[in-house]
N, C-alpha and C positions, 0 to 999 in steps of 0.2 A: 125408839125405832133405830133399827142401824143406818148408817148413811152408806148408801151403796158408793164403789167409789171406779172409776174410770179405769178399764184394765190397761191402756197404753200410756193419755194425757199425762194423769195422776201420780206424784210420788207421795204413797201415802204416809203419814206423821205417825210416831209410834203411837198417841192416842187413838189415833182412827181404827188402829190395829190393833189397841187391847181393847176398843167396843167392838170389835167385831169377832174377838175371842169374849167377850164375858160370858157369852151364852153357848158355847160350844163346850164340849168333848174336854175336861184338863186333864192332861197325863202328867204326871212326874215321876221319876225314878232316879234315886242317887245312891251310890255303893261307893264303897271306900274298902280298897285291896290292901292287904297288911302283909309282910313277909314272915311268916312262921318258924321259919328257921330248913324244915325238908321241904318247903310249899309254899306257895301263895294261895290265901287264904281271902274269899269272901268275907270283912269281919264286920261290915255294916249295912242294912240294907233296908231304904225306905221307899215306899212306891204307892202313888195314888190314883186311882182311874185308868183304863184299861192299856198300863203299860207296866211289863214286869219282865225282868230273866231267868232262864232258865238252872236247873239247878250246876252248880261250877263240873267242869268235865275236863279231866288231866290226859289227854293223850300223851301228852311229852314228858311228864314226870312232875314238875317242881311249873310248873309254868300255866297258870289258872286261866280255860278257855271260857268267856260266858256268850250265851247268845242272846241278845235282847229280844223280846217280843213282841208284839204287839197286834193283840187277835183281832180287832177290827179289820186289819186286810189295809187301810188306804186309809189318809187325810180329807177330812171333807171342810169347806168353808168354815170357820169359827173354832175349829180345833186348836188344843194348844199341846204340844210334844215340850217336852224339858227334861231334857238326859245330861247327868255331873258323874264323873268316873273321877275317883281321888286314889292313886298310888303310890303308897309311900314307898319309902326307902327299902331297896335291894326286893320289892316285889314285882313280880312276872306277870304280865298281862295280856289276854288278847281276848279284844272284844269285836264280834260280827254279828250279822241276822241272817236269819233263814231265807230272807230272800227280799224281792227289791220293796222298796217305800213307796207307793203310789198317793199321789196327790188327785184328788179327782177335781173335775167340774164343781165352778162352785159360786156360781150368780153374783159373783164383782165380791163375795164377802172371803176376806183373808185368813188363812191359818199360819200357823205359827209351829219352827221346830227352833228350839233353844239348844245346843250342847255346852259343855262345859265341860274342860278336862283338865286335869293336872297329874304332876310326874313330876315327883320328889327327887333329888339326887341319889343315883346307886338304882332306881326306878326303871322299868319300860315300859310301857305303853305302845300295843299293838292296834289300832282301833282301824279295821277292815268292813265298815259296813257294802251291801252289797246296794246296788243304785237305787237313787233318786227316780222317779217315771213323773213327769209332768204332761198331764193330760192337758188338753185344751180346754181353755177358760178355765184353768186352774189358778191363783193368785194366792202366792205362799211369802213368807219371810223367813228367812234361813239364816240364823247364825251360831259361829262357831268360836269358841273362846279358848286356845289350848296356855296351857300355865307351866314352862319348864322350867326349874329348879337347873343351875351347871351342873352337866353331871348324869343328868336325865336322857334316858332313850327313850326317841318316839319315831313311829313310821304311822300315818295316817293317810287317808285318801278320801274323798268326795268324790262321788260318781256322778253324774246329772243326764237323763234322756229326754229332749225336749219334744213332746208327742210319744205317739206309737211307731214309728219307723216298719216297724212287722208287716203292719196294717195300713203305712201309707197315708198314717195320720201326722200331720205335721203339729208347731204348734204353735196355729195361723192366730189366735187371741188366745190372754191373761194377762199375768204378773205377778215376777217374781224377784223380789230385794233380798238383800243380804249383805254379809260379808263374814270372810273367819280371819280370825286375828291369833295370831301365832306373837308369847311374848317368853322372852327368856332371862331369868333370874329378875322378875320385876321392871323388865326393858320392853316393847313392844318391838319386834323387829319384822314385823312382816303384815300386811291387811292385803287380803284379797274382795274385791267387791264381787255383787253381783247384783245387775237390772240388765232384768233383761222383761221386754214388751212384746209379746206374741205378737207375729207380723211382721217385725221389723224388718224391714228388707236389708238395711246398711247393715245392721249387726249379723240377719241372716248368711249374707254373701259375701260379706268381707270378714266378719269377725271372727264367725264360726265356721266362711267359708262352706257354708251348706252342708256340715256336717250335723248333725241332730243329736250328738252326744260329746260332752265334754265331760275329762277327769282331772283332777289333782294331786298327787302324792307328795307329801312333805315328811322329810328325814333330817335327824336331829346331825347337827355337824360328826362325821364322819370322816374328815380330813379330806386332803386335794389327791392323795390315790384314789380312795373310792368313790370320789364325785368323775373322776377321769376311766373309774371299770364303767358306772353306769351308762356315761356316754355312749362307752364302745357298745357295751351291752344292747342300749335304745338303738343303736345303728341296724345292730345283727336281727335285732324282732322287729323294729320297721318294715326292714328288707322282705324279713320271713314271710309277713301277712302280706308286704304290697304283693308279693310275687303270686301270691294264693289268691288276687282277687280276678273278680270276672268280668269286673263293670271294667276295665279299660283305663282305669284309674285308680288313686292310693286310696285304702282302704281305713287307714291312720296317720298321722303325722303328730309326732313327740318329741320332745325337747325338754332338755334339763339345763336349768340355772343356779346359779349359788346364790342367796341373799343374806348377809349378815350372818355366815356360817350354816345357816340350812339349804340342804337339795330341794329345792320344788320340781318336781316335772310334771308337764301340762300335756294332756293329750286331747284330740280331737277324733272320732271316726263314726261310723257306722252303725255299729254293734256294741257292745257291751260288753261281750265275751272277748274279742279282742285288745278294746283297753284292761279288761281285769286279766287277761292273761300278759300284756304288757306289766301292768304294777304286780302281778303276783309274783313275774321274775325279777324284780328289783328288791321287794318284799323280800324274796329268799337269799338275794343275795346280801341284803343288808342282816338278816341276821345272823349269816353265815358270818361275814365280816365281826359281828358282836356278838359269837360264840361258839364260831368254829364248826358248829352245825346247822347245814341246811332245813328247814322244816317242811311238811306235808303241808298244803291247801286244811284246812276245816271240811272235815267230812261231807258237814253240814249244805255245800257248794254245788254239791254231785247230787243231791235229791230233789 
């Protein structure tokens, strides 16, 4: 029998959390990007239970777009996600979805998403998934392991919506743990947590300061020029969406820091649309910075 487990009290123990995935939904999917020589090349690819990608799609030429999928629609209690992207040396990547990851309602029993990624030196890695939705009495564990090699390009983001904000659903009870850990050339140099307890008023109104959606974008050191564009850059699109709002108040608030040679910048807002169009313009400009050319959004965005 599973042991139901307290969405706020409770911090549950990785056991509690693999009985409460044994009988759920397991997804896995791992792919391993190789550099061809005119292309990056899908050249591995395992996947079990209803999580798979799409077949590879070159807008840009040499630089290999996949979209992950995942036809259930949403996470239910007892589910388990486990996604590993391996890039090696001098190959082009960039991995997103069709659209956001909803986590549903799920009577105190936990699911589970795994990631895993590495990026070989001479490597990039673009991983752009589109948000998180955590519905109420939703209770998930979230983590995220990235592996760079010296040498290695990576921009990634986490998006998180806590409730429906649309709908004026908050997300008054569950639970959700985590953390992603960012390590470079076999060094750990970065853990981001995550607990957060549906309700919580202190974490509400101070942490999140009552905003209902949080992001994170991580970029692989870039040097102290382009940690000092993004700045300017975060200044100009703050400004841009505070001035577009109606409520009489900021709409976003974002900031960039340096940690052990990577950019993080951390946002807070409203919508969704406004922090993905904040990271998509740091997104283009870091690849502009690592190749001279700016890129298109993923078609995939607009549907």
């Amino acid at each position: 029998m599973t042991e139901y487990l307290s969405p706020v009290a409770t911090n549950p123990t990785a056991s509690q959390i693999a009985q409460h995935t044994h009988h759920g939904w397991q997804a896995e999917l791992s792919l391993s990007y190789r550099d061809r020589g005119d292309k990056t090349v899908l050249k591995h690819r395992e996947q079990k239970g209803p999580l798979t990608v799409q077949q590879a799609l070159y807008p840009e030429g040499e630089v290999c777009h996949s979209y992950l999928l995942h036809p259930p629609g949403g996470v239910a209690g007892g589910d388990t996600l486990d996604i590993r992207v391996d890039v090696g040396a001098g190959a082009k990547v960039l991995v997103t979805t069709p659209g956001a990851t909803k986590f549903y309602r799920s009577e105190r029993r936990f699911a589970k998403q795994a990631q895993h990624l590495s990026v070989a030196e001479g490597g990039r890695l673009e991983w752009l998934p589109q948000e998180n939705i955590f519905f109420p009495e939703a209770h998930a564990q979230l983590n995220t392991v990235v592996h760079l090699e010296k040498g290695a390009q990576f921009v990634g983001w986490e998006l998180h919506c806590f409730g429906r904000p649309a709908l004026k659903e908050c997300f008054d009870s569950g639970k959700l743990i985590g953390k992603t850990e960012v390590y470079v050339d076999g060094r750990r140099v970065l853990t981001e947590g995550l607990n957060m307890s549906g309700g919580d008023k202190v974490l509400i109104n101070i942490g999140m300061q009552r905003f209902p959606m949080m992001g994170t974008l991580y970029l692989s050191e870039m040097g102290q020029d382009f940690y000092q564009l993004v700045q300017a850059l975060l200044l100009d699109i703050q400004s841009e969406i505070n001035i577009q709002s109606e409520l009489g108040s900021k709409k976003l608030i974002v900031a960039a820091t340096q940690v052990e040679g990577l950019i993080v910048v951390r946002a807070l807002g409203y919508w969704s649309e406004d922090i993905l169009h904040c990271f998509t313009q740091i997104w283009q400009q870091a690849r502009s910075q690592m190749t001279g050319i700016a890129p298109h959004p993923p078609r995939i965005w607009a549907t």
